[in-house]
C-alpha positions in Angstrom: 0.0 0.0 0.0 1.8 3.7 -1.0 2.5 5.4 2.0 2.2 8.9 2.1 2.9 11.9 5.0 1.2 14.9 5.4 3.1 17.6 7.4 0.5 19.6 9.4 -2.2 16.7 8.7 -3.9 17.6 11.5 -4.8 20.9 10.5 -7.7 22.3 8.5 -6.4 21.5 4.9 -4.2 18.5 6.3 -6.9 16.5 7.7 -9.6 16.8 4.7 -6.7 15.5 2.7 -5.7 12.5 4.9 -9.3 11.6 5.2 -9.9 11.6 1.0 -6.4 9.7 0.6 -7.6 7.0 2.9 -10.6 6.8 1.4 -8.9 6.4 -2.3 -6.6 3.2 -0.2 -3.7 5.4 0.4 -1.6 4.8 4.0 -1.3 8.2 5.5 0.9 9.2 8.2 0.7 12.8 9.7 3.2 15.1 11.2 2.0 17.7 13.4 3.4 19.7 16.3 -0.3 20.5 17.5 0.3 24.8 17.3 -1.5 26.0 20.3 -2.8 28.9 18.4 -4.8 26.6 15.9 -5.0 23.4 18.5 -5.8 22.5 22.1 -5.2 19.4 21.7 -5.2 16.2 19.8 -8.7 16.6 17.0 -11.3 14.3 17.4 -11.7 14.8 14.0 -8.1 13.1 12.9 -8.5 10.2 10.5 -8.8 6.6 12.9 -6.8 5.0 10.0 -3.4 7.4 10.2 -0.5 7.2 11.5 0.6 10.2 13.9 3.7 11.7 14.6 3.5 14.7 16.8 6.7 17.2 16.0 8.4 19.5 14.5 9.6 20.6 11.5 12.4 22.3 12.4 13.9 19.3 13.9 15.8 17.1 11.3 15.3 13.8 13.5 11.8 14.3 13.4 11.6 14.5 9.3 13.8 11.3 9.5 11.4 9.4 11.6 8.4 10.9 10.1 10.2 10.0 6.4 10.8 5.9 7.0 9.1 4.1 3.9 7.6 7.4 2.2 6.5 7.4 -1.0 4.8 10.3 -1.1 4.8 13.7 0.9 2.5 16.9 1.0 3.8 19.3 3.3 1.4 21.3 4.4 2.7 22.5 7.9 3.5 25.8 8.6 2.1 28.9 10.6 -0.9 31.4 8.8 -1.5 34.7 9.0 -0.4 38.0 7.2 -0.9 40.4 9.8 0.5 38.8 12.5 4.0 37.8 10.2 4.5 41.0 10.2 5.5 42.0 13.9 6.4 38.5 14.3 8.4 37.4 11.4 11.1 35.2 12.8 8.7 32.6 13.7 7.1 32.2 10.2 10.7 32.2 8.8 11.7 29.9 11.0 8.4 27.2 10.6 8.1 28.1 6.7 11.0 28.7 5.5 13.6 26.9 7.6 11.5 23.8 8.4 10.9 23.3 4.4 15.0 23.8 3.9 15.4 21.1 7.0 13.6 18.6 4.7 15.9 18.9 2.2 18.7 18.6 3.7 17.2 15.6 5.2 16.5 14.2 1.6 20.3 15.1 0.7 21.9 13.5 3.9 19.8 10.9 3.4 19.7 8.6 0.1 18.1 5.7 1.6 14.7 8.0 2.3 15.1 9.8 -0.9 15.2 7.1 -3.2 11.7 5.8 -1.9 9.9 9.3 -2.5 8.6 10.0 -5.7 6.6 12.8 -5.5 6.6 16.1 -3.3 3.4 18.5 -3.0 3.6 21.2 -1.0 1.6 24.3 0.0 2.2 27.8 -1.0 -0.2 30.3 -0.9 -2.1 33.3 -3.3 -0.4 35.9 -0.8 2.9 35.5 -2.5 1.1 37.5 -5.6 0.4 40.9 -3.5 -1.9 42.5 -5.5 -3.9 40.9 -8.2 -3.5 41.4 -12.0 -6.0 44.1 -14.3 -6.8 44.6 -17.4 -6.4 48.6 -19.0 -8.4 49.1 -22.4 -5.3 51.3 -23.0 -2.3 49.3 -21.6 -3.7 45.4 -21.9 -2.6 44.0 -18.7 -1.4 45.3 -15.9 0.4 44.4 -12.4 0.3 47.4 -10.4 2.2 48.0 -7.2 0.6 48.1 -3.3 -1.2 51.3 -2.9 0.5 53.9 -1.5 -0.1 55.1 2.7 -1.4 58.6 1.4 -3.8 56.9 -0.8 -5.4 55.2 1.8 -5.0 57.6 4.1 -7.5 59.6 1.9 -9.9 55.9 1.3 -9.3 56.2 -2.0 -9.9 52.2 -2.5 -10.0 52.1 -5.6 -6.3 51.3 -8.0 -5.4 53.1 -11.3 -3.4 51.8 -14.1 0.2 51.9 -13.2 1.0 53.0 -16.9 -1.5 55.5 -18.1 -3.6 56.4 -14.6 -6.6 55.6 -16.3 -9.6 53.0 -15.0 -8.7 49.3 -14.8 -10.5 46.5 -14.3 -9.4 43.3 -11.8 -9.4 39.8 -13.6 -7.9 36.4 -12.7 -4.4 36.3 -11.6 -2.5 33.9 -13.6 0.5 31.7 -12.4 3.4 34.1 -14.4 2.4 37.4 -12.7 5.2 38.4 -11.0 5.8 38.0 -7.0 5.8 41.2 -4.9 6.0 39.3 -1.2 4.3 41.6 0.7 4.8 40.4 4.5 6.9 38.3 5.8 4.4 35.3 5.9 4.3 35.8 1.9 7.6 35.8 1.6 8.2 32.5 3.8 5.4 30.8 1.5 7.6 31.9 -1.3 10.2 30.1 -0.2 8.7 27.0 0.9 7.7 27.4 -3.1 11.1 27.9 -4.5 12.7 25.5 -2.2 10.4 22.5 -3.2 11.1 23.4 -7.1 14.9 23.6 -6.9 15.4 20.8 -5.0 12.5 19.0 -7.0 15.3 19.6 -10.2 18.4 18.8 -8.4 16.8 15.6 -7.1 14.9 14.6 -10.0 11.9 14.8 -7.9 8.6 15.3 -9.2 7.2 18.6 -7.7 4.2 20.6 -7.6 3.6 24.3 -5.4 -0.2 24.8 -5.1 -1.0 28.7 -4.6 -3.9 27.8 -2.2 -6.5 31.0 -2.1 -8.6 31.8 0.5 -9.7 28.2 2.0 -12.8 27.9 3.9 -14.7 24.4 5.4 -15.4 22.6 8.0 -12.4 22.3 11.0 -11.5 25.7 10.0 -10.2 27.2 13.5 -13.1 29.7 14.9 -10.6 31.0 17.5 -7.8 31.4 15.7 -8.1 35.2 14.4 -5.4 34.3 11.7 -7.5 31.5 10.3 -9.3 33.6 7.7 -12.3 36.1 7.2 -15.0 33.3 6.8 -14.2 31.7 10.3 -13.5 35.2 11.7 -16.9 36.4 10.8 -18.7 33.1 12.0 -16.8 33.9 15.8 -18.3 37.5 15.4 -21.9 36.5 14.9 -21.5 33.4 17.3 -20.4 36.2 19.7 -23.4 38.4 18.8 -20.6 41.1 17.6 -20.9 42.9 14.0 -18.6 41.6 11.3 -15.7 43.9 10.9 -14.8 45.2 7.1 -11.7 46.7 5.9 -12.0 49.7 3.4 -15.6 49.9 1.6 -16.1 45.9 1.4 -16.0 46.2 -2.3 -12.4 44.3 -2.6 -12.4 41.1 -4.6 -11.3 37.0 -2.9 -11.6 34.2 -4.2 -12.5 31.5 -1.6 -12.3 27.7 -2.1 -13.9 25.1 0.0 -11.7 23.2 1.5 -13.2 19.9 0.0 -11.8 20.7 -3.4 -8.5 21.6 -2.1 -8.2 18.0 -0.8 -9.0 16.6 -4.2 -6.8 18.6 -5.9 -4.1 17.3 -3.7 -5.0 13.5 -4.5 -5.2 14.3 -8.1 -1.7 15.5 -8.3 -0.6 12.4 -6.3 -2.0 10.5 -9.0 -0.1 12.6 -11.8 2.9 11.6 -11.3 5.3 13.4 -13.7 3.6 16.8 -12.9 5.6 19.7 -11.8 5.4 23.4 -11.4 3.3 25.9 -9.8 -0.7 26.0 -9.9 -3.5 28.4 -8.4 -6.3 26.2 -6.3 -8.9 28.4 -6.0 -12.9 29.1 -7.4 -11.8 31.0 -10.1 -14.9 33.0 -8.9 -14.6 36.6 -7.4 -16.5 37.6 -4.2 -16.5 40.9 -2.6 -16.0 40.7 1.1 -19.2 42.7 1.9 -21.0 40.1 -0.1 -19.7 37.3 2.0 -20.8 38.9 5.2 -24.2 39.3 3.5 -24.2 35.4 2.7 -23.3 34.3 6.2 -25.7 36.7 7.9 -28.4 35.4 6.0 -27.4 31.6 6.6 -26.7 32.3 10.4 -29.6 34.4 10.8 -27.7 37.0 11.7 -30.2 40.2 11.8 -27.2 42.6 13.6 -25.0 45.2 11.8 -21.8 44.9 9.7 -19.2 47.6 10.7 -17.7 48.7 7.8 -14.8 51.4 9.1 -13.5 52.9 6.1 -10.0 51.7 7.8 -7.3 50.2 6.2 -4.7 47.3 7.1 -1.0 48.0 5.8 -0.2 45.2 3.2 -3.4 44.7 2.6 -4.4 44.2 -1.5 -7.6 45.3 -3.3 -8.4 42.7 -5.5 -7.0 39.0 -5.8 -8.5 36.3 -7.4 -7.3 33.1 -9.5 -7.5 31.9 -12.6 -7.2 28.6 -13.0 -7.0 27.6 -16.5 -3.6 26.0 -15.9 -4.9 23.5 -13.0 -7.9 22.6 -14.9 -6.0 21.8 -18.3 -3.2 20.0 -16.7 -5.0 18.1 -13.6 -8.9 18.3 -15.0 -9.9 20.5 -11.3 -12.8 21.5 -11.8 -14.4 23.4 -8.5 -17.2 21.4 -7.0 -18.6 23.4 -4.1 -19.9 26.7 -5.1 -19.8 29.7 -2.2 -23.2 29.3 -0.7 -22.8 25.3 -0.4 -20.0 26.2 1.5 -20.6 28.5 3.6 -23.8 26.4 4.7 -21.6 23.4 5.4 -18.8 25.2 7.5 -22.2 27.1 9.4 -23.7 24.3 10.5 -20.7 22.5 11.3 -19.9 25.4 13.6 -22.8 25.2 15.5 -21.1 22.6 17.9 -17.9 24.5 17.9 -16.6 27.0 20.3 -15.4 30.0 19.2 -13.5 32.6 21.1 -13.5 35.9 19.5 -10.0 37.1 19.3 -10.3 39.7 16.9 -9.8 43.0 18.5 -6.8 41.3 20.0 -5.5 40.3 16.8 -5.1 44.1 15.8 -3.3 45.2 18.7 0.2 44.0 17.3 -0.2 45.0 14.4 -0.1 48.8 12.6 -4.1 49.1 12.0 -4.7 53.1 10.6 -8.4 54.5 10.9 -9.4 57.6 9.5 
């Protein structure tokens, strides 16, 4: 049976992909240091037909145990969140970037592990784009650069065309738009990126980056305020507090359900020679005010949303995938459409406690208001 291990399995995206690779007859082993911030304690939601390793991925002995008859590994472990990288950016250095490099060495050091392995997936992320990619009836297309602190200062949301100042228009970002790295958690998923692609070439190893979006689902952390705006909103209304949004609510994420990230992840198990980076997202844009309209009305939420004309530092306008090159290569084809979503992670919350942690979350962090 092909043996696979999933670093940070026991996480949100980890464990909906151990539980569809058992399923499909894979043997799944997961390494996972149980992060306080996104764990208490062990899941009751981990796979009963796993193996587990609990540690980390900074320690080389760890990888070696956690590597023993491999075939296959997506590593997924790592810490999440943009705002918080960026007065804390050591630690995602450290977890991303240096835990990723340990692994390698590990596969250099070590021939007897390496030779087993024949494929490497691992998780980078949409953030390593900064802001998205538009189109300029004038210019054609366009990558403009993060807006400026004046511009904000004054809420003017909106972005003009870098070339001629005129109106643009946001469209899918493609996989060669160019990097801009924005905070130090970008940056860290960048390297996790290029790590896994030199080394795939140096070793002969068959490797693929996903450029997850903006997941959503079911064992998404609600007390985690680094988790992501659909489980942040969920603790707000849970906590009967008003969903906070950034700006006007009019920027543009694309949010994919955590289901089809799983699959996308066994399909490229299954393709063996494919290599490369590859958006995973919907391919669909959503404003954020529309989201909080969605999960109001599926949570019964009657209160207010509190949109504060503030603005985040780092934060991007519009970003949103295309995924033409995932669809033509692997045959993805997103399964779960927004609303199905949302309804799914909702009522799974309903059992779930969630702390809300939000306010909190801003304090380390530079948050300007008008």
């Amino acid at each position: 049976m092909t043996r696979v291990l999933i670093t940070g399995g026991a996480g949100f995206i980890g464990s909906h992909t151990a539980d569809i690779l058992v399923e499909d007859g894979f043997k799944v082993r997961i390494l996972d240091n149980l992060e306080p911030q996104a764990h208490s304690h062990l899941p009751s939601y981990l796979n009963d037909y796993v193996d587990f390793i609990r540690g980390n991925v900074c320690d080389s002995s760890i990888w070696i145990q956690a590597l023993k008859d491999v075939e296959y590994v997506i590593h997924l472990a790592g810490v999440v969140g943009i705002s918080q990288s960026m007065y804390q950016p050591a630690r995602y250095l450290r977890s991303n970037s240096l835990g990723t490099s340990i692994f390698y060495e590990v596969l250099l050091s070590r021939n007897d592990i390496r030779k087993k392995i024949e494929k490497v997936i691992v998780a980078s992320s949409k953030t390593i784009y900064g802001e998205g990619s538009y189109i300029c009836e004038k210019d054609n297309l366009v990558y403009p650069e993060i807006r400026s602190a004046e511009q904000l200062r004054n809420c003017n949301w909106e972005i003009p065309c870098p070339i001629c100042g005129g109106e643009i228009k946001p469209v899918g970002v493609m996989e060669d738009k160019p990097p801009q790295n924005l905070s130090p958690y970008a940056l860290s998923k960048y390297d996790v990126e290029r790590l896994s692609l030199i080394y795939g070439d140096v070793l002969d190893l068959p490797t693929v980056a996903f450029r997850y979006f903006s997941a959503y689902g079911p064992r998404q952390s609600l007390s985690n305020p680094y988790s992501g705006v659909c489980a942040i909103f969920i603790s707000r209304m849970k906590n009967r507090k008003p969903p906070v949004i950034f700006e006007d609510g009019k920027q543009l994420r694309d949010f994919v359900y955590v289901n089809d990230i799983a699959k996308v992840n066994l399909l490229a198990l299954k393709k063996r020679s494919s290599n490369g980076c590859y958006n995973v997202g919907s391919g669909k844009p959503t404003s954020i005010k529309k989201l909080s309209t969605v999960l109001s009305g599926i949570m019964d939420y009657s209160g207010d949303k509190e949109i504060r004309n503030e603005y985040r530092v780092g934060d991007t306008r519009n970003d949103f995938a295309d995924i033409s090159k995932i669809q033509r290569d692997f045959g993805f084809k997103p399964s779960w459409d927004l609303k199905n979503g949302l309804e799914e992670l909702v009522k799974w919350s309903i059992g779930e406690s969630a702390e809300d942690h939000f306010e909190e979350s801003l304090k380390g962090a530079e948050v300007f208001r008008r």
